[in-house]
Structures are given as structure tokens and as C-alpha cells.
Backbone as CSV, one residue per row, in Angstrom:
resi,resn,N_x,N_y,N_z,CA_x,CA_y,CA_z,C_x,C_y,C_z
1,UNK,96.304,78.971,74.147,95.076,78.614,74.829,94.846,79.528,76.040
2,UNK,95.714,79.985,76.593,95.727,80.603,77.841,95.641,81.856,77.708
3,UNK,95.759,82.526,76.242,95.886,83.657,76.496,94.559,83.914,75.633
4,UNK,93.694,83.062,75.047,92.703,83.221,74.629,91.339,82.992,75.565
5,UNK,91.668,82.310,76.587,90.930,82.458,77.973,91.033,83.693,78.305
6,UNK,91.877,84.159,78.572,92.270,85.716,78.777,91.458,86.447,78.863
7,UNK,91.928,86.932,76.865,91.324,87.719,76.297,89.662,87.403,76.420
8,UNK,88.986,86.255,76.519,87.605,85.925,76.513,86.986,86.763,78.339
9,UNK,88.080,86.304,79.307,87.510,86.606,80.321,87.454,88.061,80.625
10,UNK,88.535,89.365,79.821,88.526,90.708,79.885,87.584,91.069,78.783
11,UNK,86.973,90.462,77.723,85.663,91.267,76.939,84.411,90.898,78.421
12,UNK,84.306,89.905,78.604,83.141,89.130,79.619,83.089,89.720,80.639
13,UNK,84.278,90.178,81.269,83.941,91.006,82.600,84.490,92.630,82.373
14,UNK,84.581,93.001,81.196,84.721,94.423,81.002,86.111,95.180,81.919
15,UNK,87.005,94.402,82.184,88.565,94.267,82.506,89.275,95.236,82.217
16,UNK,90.442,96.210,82.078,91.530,96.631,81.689,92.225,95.777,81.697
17,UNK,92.980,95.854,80.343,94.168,94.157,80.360,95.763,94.744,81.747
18,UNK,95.971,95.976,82.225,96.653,95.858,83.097,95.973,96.023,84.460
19,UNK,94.845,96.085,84.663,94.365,95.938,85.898,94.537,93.947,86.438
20,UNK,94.247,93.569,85.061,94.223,92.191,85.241,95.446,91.691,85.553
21,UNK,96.395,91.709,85.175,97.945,91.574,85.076,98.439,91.838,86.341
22,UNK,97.820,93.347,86.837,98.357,93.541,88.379,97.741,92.985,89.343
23,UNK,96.477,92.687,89.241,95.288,92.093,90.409,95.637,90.781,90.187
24,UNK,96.174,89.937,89.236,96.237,88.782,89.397,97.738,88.055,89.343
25,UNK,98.966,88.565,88.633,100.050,88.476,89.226,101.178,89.520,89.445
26,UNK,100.580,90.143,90.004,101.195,91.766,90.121,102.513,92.346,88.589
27,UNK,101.736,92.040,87.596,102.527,92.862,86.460,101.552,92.908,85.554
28,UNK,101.404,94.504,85.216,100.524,95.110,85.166,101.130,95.036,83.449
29,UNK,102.239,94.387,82.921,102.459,93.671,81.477,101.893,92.652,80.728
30,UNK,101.581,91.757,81.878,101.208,90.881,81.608,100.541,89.998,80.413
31,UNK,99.460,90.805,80.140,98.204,90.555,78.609,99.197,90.908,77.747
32,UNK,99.777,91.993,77.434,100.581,92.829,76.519,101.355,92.048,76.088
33,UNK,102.184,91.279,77.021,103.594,90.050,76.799,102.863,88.852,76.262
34,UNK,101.972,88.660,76.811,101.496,87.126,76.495,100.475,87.315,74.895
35,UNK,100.515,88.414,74.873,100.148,88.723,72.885,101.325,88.956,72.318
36,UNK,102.277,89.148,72.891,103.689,89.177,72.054,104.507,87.980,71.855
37,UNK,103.721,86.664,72.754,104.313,85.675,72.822,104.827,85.158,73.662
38,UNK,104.941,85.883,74.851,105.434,85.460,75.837,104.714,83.832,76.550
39,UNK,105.313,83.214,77.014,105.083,82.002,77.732,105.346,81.660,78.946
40,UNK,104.487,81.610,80.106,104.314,82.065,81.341,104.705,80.739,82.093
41,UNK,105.266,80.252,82.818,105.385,79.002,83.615,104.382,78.460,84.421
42,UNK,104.343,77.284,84.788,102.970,76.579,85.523,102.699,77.012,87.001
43,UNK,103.469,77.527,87.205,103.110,78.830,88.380,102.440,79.831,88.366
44,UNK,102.962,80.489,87.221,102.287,81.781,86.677,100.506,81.048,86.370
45,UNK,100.635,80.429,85.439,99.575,79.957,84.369,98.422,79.658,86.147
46,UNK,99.004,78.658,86.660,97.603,78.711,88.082,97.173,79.686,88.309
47,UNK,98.405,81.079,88.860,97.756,82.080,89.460,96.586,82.771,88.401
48,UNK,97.423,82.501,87.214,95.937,83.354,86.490,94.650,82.771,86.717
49,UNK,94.973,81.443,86.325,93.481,80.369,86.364,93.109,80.951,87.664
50,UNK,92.988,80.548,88.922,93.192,80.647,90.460,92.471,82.099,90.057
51,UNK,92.822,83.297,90.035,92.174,84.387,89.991,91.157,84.745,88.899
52,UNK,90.879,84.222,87.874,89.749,84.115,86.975,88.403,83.439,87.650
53,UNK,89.303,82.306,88.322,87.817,81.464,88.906,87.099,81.710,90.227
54,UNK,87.902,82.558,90.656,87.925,83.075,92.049,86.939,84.655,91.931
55,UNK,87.485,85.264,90.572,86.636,86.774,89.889,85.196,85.602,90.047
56,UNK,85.264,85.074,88.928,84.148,84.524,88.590,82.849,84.162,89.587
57,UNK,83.226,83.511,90.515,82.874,83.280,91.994,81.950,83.963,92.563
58,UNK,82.755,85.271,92.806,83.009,86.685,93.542,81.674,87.155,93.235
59,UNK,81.415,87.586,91.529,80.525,88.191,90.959,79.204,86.934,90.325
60,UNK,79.622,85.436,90.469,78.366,85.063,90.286,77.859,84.456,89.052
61,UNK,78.822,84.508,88.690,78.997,84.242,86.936,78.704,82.363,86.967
């Protein structure tokens, strides 16, 4: 689910998947791992939310 938010919010705001990774929890792996399967902890998982909604905000969306 989370990583299909993701992927929805880097087509929508025209993103690099490691710009996102580094601007939002400084690892610039991030997208890459979490399509490989990786599973991020409820720490991690806020900061992404937290910086998606915060982009979102920013620009007006």
C-alpha cells in the first residue's frame, strides 16, 4: 500500500524516485528497496507520509 502511494505520488509530481528517498528520509535507495520488498518501520512509513503531505501543501495540490 505504501509503496503504491509512492509510486502514485512520483508520476503526479514528476519526482526522481532518489530525489524522493533523499528529501524525505535521507536514502536516496529508498523507492528501489521498497520495489524489492523491502518493509520500512512505522517511523520510516510517517516520515514518508509527513513529507508527501507536506510536498503536497507546499505546491497546492
Amino acid at each position: 500500500m505504501l509503496l503504491r502511494a509512492v509510486e502514485k505520488f512520483l508520476r503526479d509530481n514528476g519526482i526522481p524516485a532518489t530525489r524522493f528517498g533523499r528529501e524525505s528520509v535521507r536514502d536516496p535507495r529508498l523507492v528501489f528497496d521498497l520495489r524489492q520488498g523491502r518493509e520500512p518501520g512505522e517511523r520510516i512509513k510517517r516520515r514518508i507520509e509527513h513529507f508527501m503531505n507536506a510536498y503536497r501543501r507546499s505546491v497546492g495540490q
